[in-house]
C-alpha positions, 0 to 999 in steps of 0.5 A, a space after each residue: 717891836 724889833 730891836 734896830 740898835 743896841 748900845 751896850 756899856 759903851 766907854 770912851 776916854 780922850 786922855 784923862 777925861 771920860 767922855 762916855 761912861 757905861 752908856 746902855 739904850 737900845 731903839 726899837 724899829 719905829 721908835 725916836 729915841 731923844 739923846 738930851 743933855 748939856 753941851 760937853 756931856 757926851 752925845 755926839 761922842 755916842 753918836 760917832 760910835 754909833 755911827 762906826 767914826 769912833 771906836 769905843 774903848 769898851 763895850 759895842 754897838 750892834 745893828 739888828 744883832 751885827 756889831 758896828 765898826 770903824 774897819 768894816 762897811 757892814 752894818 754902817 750901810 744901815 745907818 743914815 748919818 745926818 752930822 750938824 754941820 752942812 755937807 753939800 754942794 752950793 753950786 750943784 742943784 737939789 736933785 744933782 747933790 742928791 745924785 752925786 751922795 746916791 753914786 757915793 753910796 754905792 747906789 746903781 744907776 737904775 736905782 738912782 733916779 727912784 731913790 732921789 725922786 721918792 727922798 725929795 719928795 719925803 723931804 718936800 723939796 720936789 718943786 725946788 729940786 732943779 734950783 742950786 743948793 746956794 739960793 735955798 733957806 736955811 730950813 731947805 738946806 737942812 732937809 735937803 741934808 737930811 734926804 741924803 741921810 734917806 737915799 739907801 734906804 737906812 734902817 737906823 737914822 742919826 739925826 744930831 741936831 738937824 734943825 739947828 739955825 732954821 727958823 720955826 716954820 722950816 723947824 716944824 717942816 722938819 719934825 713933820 718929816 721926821 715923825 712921817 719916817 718913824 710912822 714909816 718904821 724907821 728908827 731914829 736916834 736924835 739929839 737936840 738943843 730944843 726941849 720942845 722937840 723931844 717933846 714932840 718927836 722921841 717916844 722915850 729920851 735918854 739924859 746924859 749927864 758928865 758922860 753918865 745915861 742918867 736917866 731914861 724913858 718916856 716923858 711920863 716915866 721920868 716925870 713919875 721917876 721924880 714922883 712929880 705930878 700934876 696940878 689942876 687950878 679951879 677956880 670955882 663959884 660959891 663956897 672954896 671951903 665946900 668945894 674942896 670937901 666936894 673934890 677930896 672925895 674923888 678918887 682921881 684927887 691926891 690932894 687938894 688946897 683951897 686957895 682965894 676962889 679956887 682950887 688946886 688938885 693934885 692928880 697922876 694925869 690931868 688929861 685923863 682925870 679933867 673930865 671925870 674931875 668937872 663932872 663930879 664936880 658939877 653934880 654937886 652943883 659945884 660950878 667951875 668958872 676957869 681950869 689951868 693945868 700945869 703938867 711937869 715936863 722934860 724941862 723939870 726932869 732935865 733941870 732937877 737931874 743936871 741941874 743945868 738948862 739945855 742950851 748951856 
């Protein structure tokens, strides 16, 4: 996979706080990479350095191999930043914020009417372009917001919590817009305060803690990392005592405990593992009235490295 981003130990201090601290990741072309951690932990400081606001006082930030700056104009024109707070015009339409961010992005006037069609449609807005931006939802605005972040055709796209305040319908919208451009080839660095959206949306997530990357990976990198794994909950007819013995046998079981009706398996991945675990189970006339899985998850890791929720 081609590298779009590279964060090389970053640093940044404001006084005597370290906001970053030897921050590293680098984003794939195609890739979401989640950037998780509790508010006041650093990200939206790495996200302006990302994006060329702020100078790090150490380390750098390069864009397909070519170093980000706060004094040059190149490779910023490859990055497509969608800051939290709303920047557009109430009282101009859809399609003419559109046009005014195009202009300012140095678009020509040929290339305008391309680009701000194709974005409106990417952002689902193309049977509301001609209405003003003041009588749109909460969830319009926001993807409207995100469509001026597309309109040069970006490489990279920095999303700081680009559904924040919308209801879950405009939320779902979003993230189906988001995976459709990652599926595109773009890369996208995204921050949020729900843990159900890296969940869904980041192929590996980066936890920052005190300004630290604490950990990162996929969610099941991190969940092994914590040596955590999954839980099955059977319950089961007949005898526990003789299930029990029938599932210790199966190689996909770590452990098993019996418990009331039932049984609780212990398996690297139980959505891999179910099938076989039901079928070795049946052909000893073993008979499995309820399955519950419990897999570990974002959550868990956060938790047990931050020792914090998200949303504090």
């Amino acid at each position: 996979m081609t590298e779009v981003l590279s964060c090389r130990g970053l640093l940044k201090r404001f006084g005597d706080l370290t906001a970053v601290d030897d921050v590293t990741f680098t984003i794939s072309a195609g890739e979401t990479y989640g950037l998780l951690g509790p508010n006041g932990a650093g990200k939206t400081t790495i996200i302006s350095m990302v994006a060329g606001i702020l100078r790090p006082d150490a380390g750098e930030v390069l864009v397909e191999g070519v170093p980000v700056s706060t004094r040059t104009t190149e490779p910023k024109g490859r990055i497509g930043y969608v800051p939290q707070e709303l920047a557009l015009y109430p009282d101009l339409t859809g399609r003419e914020n559109l046009r005014f961010f195009a202009r300012l992005q140095g678009l020509s006037r040929a290339a305008v009417a391309q680009r701000v069609a194709h974005v409106l449609d990417v952002v689902g807005l193309a049977d509301r372009a001609d209405e003003r931006a003041e009588h749109y939802s909460g969830g319009m605005k926001r993807r409207l917001h995100i469509g001026m972040g597309l309109l040069h055709e970006p490489i990279l796209l920095v999303l700081d919590e680009p559904t924040a305040g919308v209801d879950p319908q405009s939320r779902n919208a979003i993230m189906d817009s988001i995976r459709e451009l990652a599926d595109s080839g773009l890369a996208i660095l995204y921050t949020t305060h729900y843990m159900e959206e890296a969940e869904r949306l980041c192929d590996r997530v980066g936890i920052i803690d005190g300004g630290r990357l604490v950990a990162e990976g996929s969610r099941r990198e991190l969940v092994e990392r914590l040596a955590e794994r999954d839980r099955i909950s059977l319950s089961v007819d007949g005898d526990p005592a003789g299930a029990k013995r029938v599932a210790e046998r199966i190689p996909a079981v770590l452990g098993v405990a019996a418990h009331g009706d039932g049984l609780e398996l212990l398996v690297h991945s139980a959505r891999q593992c179910l099938p076989g675990v039901l079928s070795a189970l049946a052909e000893q006339d073993v008979h499995v009235r309820a399955v519950e899985v419990d897999e570990p998850n974002l959550e868990t890791v956060f938790l047990h490295l931050t020792g914090r929720a998200l949303r504090e």
